[in-house]
C-alpha positions as a printed NumPy array, in Angstrom:
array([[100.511,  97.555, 108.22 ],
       [ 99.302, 101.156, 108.946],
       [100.536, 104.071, 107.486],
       [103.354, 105.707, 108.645],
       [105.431, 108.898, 108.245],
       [109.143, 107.018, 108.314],
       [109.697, 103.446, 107.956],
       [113.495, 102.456, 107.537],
       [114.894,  98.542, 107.099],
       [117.35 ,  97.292, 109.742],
       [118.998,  93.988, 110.924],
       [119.317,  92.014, 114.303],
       [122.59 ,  90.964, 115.281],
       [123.884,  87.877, 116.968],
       [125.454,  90.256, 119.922],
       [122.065,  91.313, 120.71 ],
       [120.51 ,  87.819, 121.915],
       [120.421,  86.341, 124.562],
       [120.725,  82.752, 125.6  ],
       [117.283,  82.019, 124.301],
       [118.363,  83.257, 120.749],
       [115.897,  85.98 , 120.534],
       [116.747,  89.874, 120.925],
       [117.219,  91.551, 124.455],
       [114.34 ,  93.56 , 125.387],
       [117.032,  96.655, 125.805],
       [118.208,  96.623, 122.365],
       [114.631,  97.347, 121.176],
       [115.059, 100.952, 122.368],
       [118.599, 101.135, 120.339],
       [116.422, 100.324, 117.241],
       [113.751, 103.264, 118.393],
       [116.411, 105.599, 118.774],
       [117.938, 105.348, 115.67 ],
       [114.657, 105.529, 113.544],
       [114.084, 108.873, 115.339],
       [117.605, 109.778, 114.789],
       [117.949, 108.476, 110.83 ],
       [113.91 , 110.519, 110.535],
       [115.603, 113.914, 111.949],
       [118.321, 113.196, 109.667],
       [116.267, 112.194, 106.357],
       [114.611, 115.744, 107.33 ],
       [117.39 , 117.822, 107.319],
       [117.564, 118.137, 111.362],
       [120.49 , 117.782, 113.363],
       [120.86 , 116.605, 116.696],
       [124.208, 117.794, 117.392],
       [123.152, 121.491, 115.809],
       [120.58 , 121.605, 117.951],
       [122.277, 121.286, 120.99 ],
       [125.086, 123.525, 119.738],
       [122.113, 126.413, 119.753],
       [120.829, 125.494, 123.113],
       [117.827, 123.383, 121.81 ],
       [118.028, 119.724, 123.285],
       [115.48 , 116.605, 122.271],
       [114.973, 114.588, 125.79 ],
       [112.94 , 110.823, 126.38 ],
       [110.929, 111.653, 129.01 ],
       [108.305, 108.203, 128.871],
       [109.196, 105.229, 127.02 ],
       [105.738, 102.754, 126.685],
       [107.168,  99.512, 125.313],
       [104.87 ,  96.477, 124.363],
       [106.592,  93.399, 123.364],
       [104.714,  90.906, 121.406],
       [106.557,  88.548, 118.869],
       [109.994,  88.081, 119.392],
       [113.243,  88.74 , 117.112],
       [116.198,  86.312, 116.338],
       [119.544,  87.211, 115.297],
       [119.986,  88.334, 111.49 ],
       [116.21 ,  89.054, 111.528],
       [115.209,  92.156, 109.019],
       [112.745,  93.849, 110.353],
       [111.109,  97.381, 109.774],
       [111.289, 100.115, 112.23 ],
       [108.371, 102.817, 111.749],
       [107.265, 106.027, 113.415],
       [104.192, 108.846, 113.53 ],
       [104.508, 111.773, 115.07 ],
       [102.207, 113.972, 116.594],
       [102.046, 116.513, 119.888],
       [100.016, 116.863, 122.868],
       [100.713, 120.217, 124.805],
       [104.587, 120.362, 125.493],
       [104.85 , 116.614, 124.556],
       [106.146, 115.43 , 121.086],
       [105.36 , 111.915, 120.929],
       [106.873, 109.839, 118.888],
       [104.491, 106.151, 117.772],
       [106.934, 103.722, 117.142],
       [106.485,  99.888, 115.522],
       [108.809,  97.494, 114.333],
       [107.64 ,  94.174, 112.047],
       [109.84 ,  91.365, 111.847],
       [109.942,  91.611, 107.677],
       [109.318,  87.837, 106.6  ],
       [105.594,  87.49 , 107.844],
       [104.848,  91.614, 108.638],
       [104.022,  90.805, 112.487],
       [104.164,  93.308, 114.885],
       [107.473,  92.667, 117.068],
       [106.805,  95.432, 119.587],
       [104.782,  98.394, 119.704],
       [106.191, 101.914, 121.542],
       [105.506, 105.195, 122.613],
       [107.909, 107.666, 122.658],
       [107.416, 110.881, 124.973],
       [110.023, 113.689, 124.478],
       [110.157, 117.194, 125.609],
       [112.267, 119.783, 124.764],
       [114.968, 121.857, 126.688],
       [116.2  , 125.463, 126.038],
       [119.557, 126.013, 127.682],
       [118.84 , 123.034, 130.152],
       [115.523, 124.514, 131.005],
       [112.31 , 122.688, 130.167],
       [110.157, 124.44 , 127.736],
       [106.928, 124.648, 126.205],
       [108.139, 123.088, 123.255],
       [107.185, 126.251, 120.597],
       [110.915, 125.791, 119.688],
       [110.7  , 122.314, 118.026],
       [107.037, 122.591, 117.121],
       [107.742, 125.459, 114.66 ],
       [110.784, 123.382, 113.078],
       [107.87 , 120.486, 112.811],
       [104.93 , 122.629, 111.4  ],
       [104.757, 120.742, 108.568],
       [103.918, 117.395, 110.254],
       [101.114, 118.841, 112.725],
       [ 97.668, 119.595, 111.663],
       [ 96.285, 123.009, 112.177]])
């Protein structure tokens, strides 16, 4: 497994399969979201502040590559990179099924930022994310 700036355990539920016993392809982006979300967290960011001062976090391309399936009450690891092109923070996102380390699926995360529900050039968020850019 590569290296990776946030890596955080999670579990499968039984909800989340469907009749072949393996997860739904939708709740993989559930699991994405809320590595981002626990990250921003773990970091001292806040969603919900954000918006409060006008700064908003939108998915603007989701790349999703499925290749080894999970089952219900399967641990797996959830991990992301960061790093920005232009306006673009994109987030690299892998999850591992836990008991044999294989690569369950394998996203990228595009997000922009908006500034009182106008896109922007993303200065906003890359100054509150300095520290994970390199000059």
């Amino acid at each position: 497994m590569k290296e990776y700036l946030f890596t955080i355990e999670m579990e499968t539920r039984d909800y989340e399969c469907d009749i072949q016993g393996i997860v739904n392809n939708a709740n993989y982006q559930h699991y994405l979201e809320a590595t981002r979300h626990k990250w921003l967290q773990q970091e001292g960011f806040s969603f919900s502040q954000w918006h409060e001062q006008g700064l908003d976090m939108v998915v603007s391309e989701i790349t999703m590559k499925y290749k080894v399936p999970l089952h219900g009450q399967e641990v797996f690891l959830s991990c992301l990179n960061l790093y920005r092109e232009g306006p673009r923070f994109i987030f690299e996102q892998d999850i591992y099924r836990k008991s044999d380390m294989k690569l369950c699926v394998a996203a990228t995360v595009s997000t922009v930022a908006m500034v009182n529900g106008r896109l922007s050039r993303g200065e906003e968020v890359a100054k509150l994310f300095s520290k994970y850019f390199q000059p």
